[in-house]
C-alpha positions in Angstrom: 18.4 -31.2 -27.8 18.7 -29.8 -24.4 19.6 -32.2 -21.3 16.6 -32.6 -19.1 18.6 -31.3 -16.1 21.6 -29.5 -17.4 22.2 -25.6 -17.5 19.3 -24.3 -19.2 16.7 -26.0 -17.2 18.8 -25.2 -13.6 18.4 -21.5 -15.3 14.4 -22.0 -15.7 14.1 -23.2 -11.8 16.2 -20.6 -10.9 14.0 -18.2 -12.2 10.9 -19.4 -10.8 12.7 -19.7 -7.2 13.9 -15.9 -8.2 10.3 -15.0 -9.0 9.3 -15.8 -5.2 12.2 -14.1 -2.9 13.3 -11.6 -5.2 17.1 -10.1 -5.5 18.6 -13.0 -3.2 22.7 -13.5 -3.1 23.0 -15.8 -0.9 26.2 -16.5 1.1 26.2 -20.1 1.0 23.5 -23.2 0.0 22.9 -25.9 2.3 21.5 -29.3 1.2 20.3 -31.2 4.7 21.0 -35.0 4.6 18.5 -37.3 6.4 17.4 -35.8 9.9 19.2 -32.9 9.4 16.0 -30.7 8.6 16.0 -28.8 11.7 18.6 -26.8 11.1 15.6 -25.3 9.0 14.1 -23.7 11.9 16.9 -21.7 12.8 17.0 -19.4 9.2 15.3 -16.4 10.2 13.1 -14.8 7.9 12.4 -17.7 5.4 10.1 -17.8 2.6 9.7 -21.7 1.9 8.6 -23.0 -1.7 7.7 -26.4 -2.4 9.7 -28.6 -4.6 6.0 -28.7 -6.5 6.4 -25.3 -7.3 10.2 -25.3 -8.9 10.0 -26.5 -12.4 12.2 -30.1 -12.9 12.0 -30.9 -9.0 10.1 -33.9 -8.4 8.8 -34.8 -5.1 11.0 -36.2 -1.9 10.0 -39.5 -1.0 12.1 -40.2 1.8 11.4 -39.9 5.9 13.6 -37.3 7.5 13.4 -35.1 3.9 10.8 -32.4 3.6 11.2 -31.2 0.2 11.0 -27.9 0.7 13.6 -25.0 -0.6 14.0 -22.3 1.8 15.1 -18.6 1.7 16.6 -16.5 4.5 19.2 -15.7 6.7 21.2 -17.3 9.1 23.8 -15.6 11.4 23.0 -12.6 9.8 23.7 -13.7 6.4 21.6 -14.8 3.1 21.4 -18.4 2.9 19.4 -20.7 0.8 18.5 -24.3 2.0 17.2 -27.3 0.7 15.3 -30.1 2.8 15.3 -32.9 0.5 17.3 -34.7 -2.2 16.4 -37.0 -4.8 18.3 -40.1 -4.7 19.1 -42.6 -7.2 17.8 -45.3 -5.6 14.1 -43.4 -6.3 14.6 -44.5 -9.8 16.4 -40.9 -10.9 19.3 -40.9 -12.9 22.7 -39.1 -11.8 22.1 -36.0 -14.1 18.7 -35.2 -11.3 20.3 -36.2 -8.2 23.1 -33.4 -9.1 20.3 -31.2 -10.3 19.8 -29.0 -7.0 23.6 -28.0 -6.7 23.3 -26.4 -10.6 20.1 -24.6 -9.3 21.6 -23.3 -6.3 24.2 -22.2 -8.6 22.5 -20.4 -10.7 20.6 -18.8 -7.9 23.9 -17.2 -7.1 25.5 -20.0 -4.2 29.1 -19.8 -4.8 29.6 -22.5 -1.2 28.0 -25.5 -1.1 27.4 -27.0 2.4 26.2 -31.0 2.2 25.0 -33.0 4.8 24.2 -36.6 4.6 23.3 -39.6 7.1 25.8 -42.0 6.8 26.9 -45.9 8.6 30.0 -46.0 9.8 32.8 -48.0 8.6 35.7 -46.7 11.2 34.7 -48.0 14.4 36.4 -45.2 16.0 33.2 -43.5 15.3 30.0 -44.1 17.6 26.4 -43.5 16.4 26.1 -39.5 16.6 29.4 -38.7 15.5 30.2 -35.7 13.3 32.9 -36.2 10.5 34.1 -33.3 8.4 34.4 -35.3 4.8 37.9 -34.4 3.5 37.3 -36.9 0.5 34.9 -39.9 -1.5 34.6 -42.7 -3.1 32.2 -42.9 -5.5 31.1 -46.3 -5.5 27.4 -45.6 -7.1 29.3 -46.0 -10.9 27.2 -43.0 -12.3 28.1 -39.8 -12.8 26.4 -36.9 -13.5 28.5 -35.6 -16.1 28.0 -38.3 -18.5 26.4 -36.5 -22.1 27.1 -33.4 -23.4 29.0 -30.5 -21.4 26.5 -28.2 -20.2 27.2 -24.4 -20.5 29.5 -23.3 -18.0 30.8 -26.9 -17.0 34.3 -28.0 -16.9 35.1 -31.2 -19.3 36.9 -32.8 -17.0 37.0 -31.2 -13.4 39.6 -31.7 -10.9 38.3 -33.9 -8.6 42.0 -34.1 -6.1 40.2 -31.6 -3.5 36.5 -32.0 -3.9 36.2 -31.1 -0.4 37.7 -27.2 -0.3 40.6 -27.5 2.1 40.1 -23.4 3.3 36.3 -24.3 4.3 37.5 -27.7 5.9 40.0 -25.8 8.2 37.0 -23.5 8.7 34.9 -25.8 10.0 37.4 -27.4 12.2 38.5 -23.9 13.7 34.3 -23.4 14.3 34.2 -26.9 16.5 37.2 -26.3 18.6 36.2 -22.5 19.4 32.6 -24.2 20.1 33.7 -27.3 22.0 31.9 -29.2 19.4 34.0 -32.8 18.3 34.5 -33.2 14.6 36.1 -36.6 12.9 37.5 -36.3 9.5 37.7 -38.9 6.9 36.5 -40.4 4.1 32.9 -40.9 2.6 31.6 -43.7 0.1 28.9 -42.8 -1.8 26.8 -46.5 -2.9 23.8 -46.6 -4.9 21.5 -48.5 -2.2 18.3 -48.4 -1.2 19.7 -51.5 0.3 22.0 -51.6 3.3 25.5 -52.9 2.8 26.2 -56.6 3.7 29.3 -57.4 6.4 31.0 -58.3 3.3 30.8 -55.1 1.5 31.7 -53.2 4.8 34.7 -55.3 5.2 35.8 -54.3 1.7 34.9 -51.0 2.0 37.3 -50.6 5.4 40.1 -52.2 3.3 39.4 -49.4 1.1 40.0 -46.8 3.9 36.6 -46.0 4.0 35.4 -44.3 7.4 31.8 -43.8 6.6 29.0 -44.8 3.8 26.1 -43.2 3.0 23.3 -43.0 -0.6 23.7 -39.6 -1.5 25.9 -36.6 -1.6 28.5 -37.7 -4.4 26.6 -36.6 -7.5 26.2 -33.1 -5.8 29.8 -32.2 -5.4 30.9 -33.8 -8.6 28.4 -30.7 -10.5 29.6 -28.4 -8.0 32.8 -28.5 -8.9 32.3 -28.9 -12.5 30.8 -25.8 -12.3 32.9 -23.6 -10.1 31.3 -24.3 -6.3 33.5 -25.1 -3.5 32.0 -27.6 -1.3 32.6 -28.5 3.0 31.1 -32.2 3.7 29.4 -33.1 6.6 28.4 -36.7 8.2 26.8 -37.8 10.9 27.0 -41.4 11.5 23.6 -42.6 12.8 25.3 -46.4 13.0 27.7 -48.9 12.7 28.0 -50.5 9.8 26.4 -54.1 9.1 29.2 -56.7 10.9 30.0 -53.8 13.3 27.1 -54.8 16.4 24.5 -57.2 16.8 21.8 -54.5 15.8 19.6 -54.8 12.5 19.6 -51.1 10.7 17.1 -49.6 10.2 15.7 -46.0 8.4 14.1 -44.9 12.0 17.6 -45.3 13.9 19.0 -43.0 11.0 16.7 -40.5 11.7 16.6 -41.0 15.7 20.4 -40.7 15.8 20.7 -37.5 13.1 17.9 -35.8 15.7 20.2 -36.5 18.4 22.9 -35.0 16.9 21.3 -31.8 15.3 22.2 -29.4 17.8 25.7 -30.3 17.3 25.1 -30.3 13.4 23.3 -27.0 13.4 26.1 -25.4 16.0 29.1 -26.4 13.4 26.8 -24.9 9.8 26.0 -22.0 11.8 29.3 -21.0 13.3 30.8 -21.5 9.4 28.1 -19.6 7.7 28.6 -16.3 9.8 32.7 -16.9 9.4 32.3 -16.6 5.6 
């Protein structure tokens, strides 16, 4: 029996995406977190296809993610882009949230740039910061490799540098020559759709956690299984419950992320035309 989301089926959507744009090698992927989309506008020449149209892609349900794949260029070179994930807290297993990156793949992405929203557990970092993930935590206790090994997937990947040390030193070279500030830590990966109580975030700061987020983790865990290197990107749109007096809420993610986006879009762009 095949898996529903493993290697063949990545191979069908592939070739439905690959029906649309043609020969397409694209330099790097990018999967825009929540608010991130914008960075949309700036590929130049895209042809966009609806999630509806890729075969195993269910619909994005979230605010902030348009569920759209796109095709183009940016900085001069071929990327492809998706705006929207599908998160486990939708009721999808691990095996779907992961699916994109083993499309993406098979579509020829050998760099995988993620985004994500995430609260922040440092309070070093204010609302609108950007931090360069140099490592996770995956606190969602699912993981997409669970089941048979998919053609072309490592049993066991290494999992010490999830987070390709060569593109992190990339990106930090891109904010310094820009002027753009980039934190670096660690991100936690929980299974939501709730937010975390004080309680949680106290334990996940004695953790050395610096930021928390709903997404993300099953992505890079495929991507390396299967070969991708990956640069992680947060914005904290908040401080973590116990951290201020403020309720959180889904519209202050995406209010903060839109705030940030140039400074987003400045960093992927400056790293995609480096590559």
């Amino acid at each position: 029996m095949t898996a529903p989301y493993g290697a063949e089926a990545a191979e069908r959507a592939a070739a439905a995406v690959r029906a649309r744009v043609g020969a397409f090698t694209p330099a790097a992927a990018i999967v825009l977190g929540s608010g991130l989309g914008g960075l949309a506008a700036r590929i130049r020449e895209s042809l966009v296809i609806k999630y509806s149209e890729i075969p195993g892609f269910p619909p994005s349900t979230v605010a902030g993610h348009a569920g759209e794949l796109l095709a183009g260029t940016l900085a001069g070179r071929r990327v492809l882009a998706l705006a929207g994930r599908f998160h486990m807290y939708e009721g999808h297993d691990a095996a779907l949230a992961a699916f994109p990156a083993r499309v993406l793949h098979a579509l020829g992405a050998r760099v995988l740039i993620v985004s994500n929203a995430a609260g922040g557990i440092n309070p070093r970092f204010a609302a609108g910061t950007l931090m360069l993930i140099d490592d996770h935590v995956n606190l969602m206790f699912r993981n997409p490799l669970v089941g048979r090994v998919e053609s072309g997937d490592e049993r066991f990947p290494d999992m010490s540098a999830p987070y390709d040390p060569d593109l992190r030193a990339l990106a930090r070279a891109v904010a310094d020559a820009n002027g753009l500030a980039l934190a670096q830590g660690v991100y936690a990966g929980l299974l939501g759709p709730s937010y975390e109580t004080r309680a949680e975030v106290r334990m996940l700061a004695a953790l050395g956690i610096d930021a928390v987020g709903m997404s993300t983790v099953p992505e890079v865990i495929v991507a390396r299984a299967i070969g991708m290197r990956v640069l992680g990107v947060s914005c904290i749109t908040n401080p973590a419950a116990g951290l201020s007096d403020t309720p959180i809420t889904h519209a202050e993610v995406i209010e903060t992320t839109a705030r940030a986006a140039e400074r987003f879009e400045a960093l992927v762009t400056g790293v995609v035309a480096a590559l």
